[in-house]
NUFI-106026 format. One record per atom (N, C-alpha, C): residue number from 1; residue in three letters; x, y, z. Coordinates in Angstrom, 2 decimals, always signed. Each point is the difference from the previous one (the first is absolute). Layout:
REC:num:residuo:east:north:up
REC:NUM:ala:X:Y:Z
...
//
This chain:
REC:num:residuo:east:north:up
REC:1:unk:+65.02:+69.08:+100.39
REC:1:unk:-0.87:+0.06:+1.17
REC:1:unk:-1.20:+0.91:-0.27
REC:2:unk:+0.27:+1.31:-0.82
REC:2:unk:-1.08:+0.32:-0.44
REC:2:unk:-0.80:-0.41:-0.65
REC:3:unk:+0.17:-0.93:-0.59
REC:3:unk:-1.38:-0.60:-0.96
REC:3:unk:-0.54:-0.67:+1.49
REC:4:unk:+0.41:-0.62:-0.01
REC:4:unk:-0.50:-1.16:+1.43
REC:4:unk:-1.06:+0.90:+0.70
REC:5:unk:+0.83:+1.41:+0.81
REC:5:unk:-0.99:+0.90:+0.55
REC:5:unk:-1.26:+0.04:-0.66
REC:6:unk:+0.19:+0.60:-1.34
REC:6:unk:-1.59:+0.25:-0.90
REC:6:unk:-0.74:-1.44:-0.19
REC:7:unk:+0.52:-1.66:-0.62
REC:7:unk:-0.57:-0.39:+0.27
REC:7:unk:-1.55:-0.49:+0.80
REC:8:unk:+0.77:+0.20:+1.47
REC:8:unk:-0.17:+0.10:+1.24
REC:8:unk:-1.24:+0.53:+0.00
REC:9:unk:+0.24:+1.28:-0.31
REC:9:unk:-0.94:+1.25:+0.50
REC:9:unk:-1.04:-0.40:-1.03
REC:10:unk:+0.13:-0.53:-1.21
REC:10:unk:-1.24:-0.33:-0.84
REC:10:unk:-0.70:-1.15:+0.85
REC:11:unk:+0.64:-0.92:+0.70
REC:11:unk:-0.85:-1.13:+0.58
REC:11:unk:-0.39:+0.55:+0.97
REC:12:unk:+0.35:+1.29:+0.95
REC:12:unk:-0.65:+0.64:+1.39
REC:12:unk:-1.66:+0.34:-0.71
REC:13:unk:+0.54:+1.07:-1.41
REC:13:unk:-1.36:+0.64:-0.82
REC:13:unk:-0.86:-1.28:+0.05
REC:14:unk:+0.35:-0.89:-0.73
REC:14:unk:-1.41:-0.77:-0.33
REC:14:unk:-0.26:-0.79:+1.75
REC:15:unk:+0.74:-0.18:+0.62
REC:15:unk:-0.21:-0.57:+0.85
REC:15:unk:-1.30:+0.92:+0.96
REC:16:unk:+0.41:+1.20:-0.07
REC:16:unk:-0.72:+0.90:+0.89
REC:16:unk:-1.50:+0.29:-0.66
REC:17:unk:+0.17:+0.09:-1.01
REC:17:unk:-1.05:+0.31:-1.37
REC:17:unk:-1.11:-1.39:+0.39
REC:18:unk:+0.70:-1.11:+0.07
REC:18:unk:-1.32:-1.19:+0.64
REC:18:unk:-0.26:+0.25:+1.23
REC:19:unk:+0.90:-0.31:+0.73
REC:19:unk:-0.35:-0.10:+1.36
REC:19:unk:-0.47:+1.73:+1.05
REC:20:unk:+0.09:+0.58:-0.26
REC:20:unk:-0.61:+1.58:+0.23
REC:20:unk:+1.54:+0.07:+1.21
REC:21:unk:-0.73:+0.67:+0.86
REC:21:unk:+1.19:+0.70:+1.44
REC:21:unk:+0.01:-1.55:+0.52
REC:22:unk:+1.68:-0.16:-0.12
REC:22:unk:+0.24:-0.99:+1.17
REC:22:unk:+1.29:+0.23:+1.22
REC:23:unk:-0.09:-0.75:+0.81
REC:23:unk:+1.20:-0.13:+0.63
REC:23:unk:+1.16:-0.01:-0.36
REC:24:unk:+1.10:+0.51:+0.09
REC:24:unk:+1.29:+0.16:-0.28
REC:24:unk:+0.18:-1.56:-0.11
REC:25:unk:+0.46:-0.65:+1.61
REC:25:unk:+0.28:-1.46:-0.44
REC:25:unk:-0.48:-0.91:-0.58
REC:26:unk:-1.77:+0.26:-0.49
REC:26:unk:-0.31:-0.95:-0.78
REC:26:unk:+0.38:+0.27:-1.81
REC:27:unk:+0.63:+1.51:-0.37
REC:27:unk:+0.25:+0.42:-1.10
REC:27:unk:+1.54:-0.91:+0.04
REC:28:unk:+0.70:-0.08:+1.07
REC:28:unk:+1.49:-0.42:-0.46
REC:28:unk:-0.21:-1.36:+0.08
REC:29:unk:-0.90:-0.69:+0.61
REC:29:unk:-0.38:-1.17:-0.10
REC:29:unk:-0.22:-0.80:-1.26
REC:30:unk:-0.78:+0.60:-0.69
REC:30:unk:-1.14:-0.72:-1.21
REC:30:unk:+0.84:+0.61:-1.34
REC:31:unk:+0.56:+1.28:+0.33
REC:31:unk:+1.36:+0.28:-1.53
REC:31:unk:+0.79:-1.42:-0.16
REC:32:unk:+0.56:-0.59:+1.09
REC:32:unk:+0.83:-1.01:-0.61
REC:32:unk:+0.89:+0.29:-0.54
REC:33:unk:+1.08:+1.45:+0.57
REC:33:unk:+1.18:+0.17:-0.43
REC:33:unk:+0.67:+0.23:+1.23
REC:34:unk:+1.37:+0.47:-0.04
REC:34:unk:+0.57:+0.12:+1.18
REC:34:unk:-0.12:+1.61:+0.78
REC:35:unk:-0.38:-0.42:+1.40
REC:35:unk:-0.79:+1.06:+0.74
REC:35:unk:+0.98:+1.48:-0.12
REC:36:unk:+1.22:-0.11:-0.26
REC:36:unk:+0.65:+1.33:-0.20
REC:36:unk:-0.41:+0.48:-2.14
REC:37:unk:-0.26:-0.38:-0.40
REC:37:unk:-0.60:-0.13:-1.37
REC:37:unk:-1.38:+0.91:-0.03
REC:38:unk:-0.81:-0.70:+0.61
REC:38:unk:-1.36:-0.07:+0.47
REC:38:unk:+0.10:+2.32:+0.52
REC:39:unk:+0.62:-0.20:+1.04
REC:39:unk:+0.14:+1.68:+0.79
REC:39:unk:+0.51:+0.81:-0.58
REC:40:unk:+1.32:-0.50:-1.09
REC:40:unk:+0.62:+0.80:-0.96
REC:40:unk:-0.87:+0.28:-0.96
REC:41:unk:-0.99:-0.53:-0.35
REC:41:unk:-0.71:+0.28:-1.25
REC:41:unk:-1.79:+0.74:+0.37
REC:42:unk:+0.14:-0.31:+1.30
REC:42:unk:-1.36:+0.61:+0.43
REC:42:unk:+0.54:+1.45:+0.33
REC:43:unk:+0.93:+0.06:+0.48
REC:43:unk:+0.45:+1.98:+0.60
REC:43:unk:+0.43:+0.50:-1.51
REC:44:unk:+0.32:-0.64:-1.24
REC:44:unk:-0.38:+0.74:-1.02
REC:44:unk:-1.39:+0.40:-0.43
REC:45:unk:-0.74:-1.01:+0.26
REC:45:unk:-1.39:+0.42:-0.49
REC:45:unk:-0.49:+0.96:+0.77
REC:46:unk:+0.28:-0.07:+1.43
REC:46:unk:-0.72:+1.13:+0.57
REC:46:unk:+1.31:+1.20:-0.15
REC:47:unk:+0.73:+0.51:-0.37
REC:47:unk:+0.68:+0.90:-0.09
REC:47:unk:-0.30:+0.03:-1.06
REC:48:unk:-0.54:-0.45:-1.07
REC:48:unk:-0.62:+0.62:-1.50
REC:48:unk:-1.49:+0.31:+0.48
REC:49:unk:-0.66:-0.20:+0.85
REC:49:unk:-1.32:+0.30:+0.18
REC:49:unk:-0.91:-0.80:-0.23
REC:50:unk:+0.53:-1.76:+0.15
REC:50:unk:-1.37:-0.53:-1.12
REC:50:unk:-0.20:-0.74:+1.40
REC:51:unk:+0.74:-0.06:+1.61
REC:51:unk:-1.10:-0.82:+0.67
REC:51:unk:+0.28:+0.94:+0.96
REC:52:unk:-0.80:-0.80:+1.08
REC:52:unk:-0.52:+0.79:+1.46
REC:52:unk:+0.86:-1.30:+0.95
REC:53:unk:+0.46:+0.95:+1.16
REC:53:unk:+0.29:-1.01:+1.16
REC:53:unk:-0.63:+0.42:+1.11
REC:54:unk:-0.92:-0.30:+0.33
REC:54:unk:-0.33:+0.71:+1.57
REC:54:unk:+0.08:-1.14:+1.30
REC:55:unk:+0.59:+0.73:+0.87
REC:55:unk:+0.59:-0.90:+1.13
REC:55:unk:-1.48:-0.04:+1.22
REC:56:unk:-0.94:-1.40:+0.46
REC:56:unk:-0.62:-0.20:+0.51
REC:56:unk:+0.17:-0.99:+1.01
REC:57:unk:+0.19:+0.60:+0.97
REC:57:unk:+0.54:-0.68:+1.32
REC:57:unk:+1.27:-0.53:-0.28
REC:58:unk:+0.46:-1.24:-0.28
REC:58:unk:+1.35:-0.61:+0.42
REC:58:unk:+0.08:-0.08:-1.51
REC:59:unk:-0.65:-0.03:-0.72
REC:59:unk:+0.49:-0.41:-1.32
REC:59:unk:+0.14:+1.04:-0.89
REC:60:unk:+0.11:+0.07:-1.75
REC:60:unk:-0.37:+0.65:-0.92
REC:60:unk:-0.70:-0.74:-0.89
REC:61:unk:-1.18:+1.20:-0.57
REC:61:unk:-0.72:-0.54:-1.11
REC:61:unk:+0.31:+0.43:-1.31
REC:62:unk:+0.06:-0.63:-1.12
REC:62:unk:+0.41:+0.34:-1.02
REC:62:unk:-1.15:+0.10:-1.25
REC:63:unk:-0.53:+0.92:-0.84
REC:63:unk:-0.72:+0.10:-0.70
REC:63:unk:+0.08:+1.11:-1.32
REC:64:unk:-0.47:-0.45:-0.90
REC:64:unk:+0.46:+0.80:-1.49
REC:64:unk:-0.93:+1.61:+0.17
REC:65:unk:+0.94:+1.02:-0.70
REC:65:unk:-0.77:+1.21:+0.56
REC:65:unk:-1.31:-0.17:-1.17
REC:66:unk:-0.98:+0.32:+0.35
REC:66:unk:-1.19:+0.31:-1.14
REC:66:unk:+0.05:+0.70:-0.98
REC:67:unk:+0.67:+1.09:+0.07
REC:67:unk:+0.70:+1.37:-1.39
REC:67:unk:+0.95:-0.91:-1.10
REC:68:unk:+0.49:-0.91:+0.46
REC:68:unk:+1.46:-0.44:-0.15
REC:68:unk:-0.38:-1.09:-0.98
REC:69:unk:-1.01:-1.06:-0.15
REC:69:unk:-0.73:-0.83:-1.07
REC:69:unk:-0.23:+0.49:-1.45
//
């Protein structure tokens, strides 16, 4: 399951790396893995420091930190 996690988190990186800050559900959307996959591997990245979540109105936005590239 850990590989799977890192996988994962490499397709969040490049994913975020094109598309700049997006929506949470359009990030678990467009990964194309399974949505508990998708959260397990994004709360590693941001618990290593490499993204941002900031919560804007009803949703969250998700985006790669700038230091962290």
């Amino acid at each position: 399951m850990i590989i799977e996690i890192g996988i994962v988190a490499g397709d969040i990186w490049h994913y975020l790396d094109l598309h700049g800050e997006v929506p949470l559900s359009a990030l678990v959307k467009d990964i194309d893995k399974p949505r508990d996959n998708v959260l397990m591997s994004l709360g590693w990245l941001a618990r290593e420091g490499h993204v941002l979540l900031q919560q804007k109105g009803n949703e969250y936005r998700v985006s790669l930190r700038k230091d962290a590239q």
